[in-house]
C-alpha positions, 0 to 999 in steps of 0.5 A: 528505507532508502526511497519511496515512490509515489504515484499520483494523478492529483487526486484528493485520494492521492494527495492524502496518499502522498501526505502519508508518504511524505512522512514516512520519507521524514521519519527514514529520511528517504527520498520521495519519487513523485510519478504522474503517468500521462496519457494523450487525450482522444478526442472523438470529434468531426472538428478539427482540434489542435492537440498537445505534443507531447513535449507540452503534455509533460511540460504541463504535468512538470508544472503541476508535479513543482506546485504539488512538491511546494504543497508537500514542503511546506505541509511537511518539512523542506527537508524531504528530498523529492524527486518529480517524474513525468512520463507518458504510458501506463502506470504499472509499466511506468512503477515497474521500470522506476521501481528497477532503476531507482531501487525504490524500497516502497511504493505508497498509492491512494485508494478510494471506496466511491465510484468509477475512482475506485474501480480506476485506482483500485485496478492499478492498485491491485496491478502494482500489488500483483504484479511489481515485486516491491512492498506496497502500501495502500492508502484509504482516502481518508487515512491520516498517518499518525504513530504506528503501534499496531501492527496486524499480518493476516496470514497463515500460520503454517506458511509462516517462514524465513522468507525474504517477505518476513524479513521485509515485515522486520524491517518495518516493524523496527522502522516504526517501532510497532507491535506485531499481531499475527492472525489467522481467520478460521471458520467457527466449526474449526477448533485450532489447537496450538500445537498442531495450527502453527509451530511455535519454534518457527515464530519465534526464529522468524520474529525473534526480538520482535514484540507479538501475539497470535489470535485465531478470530472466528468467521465464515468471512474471512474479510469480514473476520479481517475487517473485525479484527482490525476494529477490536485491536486498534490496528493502525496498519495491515500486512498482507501477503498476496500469493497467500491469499488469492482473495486479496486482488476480488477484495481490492477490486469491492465498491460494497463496504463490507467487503473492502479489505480495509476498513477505510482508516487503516493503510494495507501494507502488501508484501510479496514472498 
């Protein structure tokens, strides 16, 4: 883990976002990109307004990237490389060139479960995780980073392979030195049986040397079933693989709850083939 980009539009969400990048980046000494993408304000007015270049638009949101990077060193250490950026467009155009040039290993991005914030956030969440190929943690905005020792992928067991994504599920595993749970939802009426649900020489080449355990919970949901899961085994953080799961961007996208992705404690780890 070489460099970590952090969207934000100083939010309160975002800030708890970028608290919990700032110490991943201290935990791999990893450089932190702080990137605020700024539009120009439209005014609908009959009267004259005199409006801000875009040199004082940038200008100002350098100033507010300064004040937040002090927020950040003194919360976290001084010894965290941060790198500001400024630029006017739209976010996920802005992500997926940063993410090229800078060769960013992981993008962090807050989330909140409340209001038009959700739907704002929630869509550019859902867009990075989408559409830019490069690991994606969303942060509910209340989570707090403590130790990672849980570690739940959602997926199926059948799609399981020695695919670059789970080679980047290694590579966090080992990075916080965590458990690994790997489930899969099932309806109640299915009766898996473990030799014809998954293949057991196949997990075990692709996690070799990596601590873990199966479960096959039960529900008709399979969100509620993930929302179960991570309640009954402490789960600390959750993998997911998008192309695996066509429900993932509906469910990023819910105001209701019960049919959030993530419980509101626990950061989504988004990982693409």
């Amino acid at each position: 883990m070489k460099t970590i980009l952090m969207p934000t539009d100083f939010s309160k969400t975002a800030n708890n976002a970028a608290d919990y990048a700032a110490e991943i980046a201290k935990l791999t000494n990893a450089k932190l990109i702080l990137l605020h993408v700024f539009h120009v304000p439209m005014v609908a007015s009959d009267i004259p307004v005199v409006m801000p270049s875009i040199e004082e638009l940038e200008r100002d949101c350098m100033k507010q990237l300064t004040a937040f990077e002090k927020i950040l060193h003194a919360k976290h250490g001084k010894n965290i490389l941060i790198e500001k950026k400024a630029v006017l467009g739209f976010v996920i155009d802005e992500v997926r060139d940063i993410v090229s040039s800078k060769k960013v290993d992981l993008i962090v991005m807050g989330i909140t479960g409340q209001g038009m914030l959700s739907e704002l956030i929630g869509t550019n969440a859902t867009g990075v995780v989408k559409n830019i190929d490069c690991p994606t943690l969303v942060v509910p905005h209340n989570a707090k980073f403590n130790k990672v020792h849980n570690i739940a992928l959602a997926c199926d067991y059948e799609s399981i392979s020695d695919s670059p994504a789970y080679k980047k599920i290694k590579m966090f595993l080992e990075m916080f030195k965590a458990n690994l749970m790997i489930f899969n939802v099932v309806e109640p009426s299915a009766k898996p049986i473990f030799e014809t649900a998954f293949s057991e020489s196949r997990i075990k080449n692709v996690f070799e040397d990596i601590k873990y355990s199966v479960y096959f919970p039960e529900n008709d949901d399979p969100v509620a079933g993930i929302n179960d899961f991570v309640d009954k085994h402490n789960v600390d953080m959750l993998i997911m693989i998008p192309q695996k799961h066509n429900f993932l961007a509906h469910m990023f996208q819910q105001t209701n709850t019960k049919k959030v992705a993530f419980h509101t404690h626990v950061p989504l780890l988004a990982i693409h083939e």
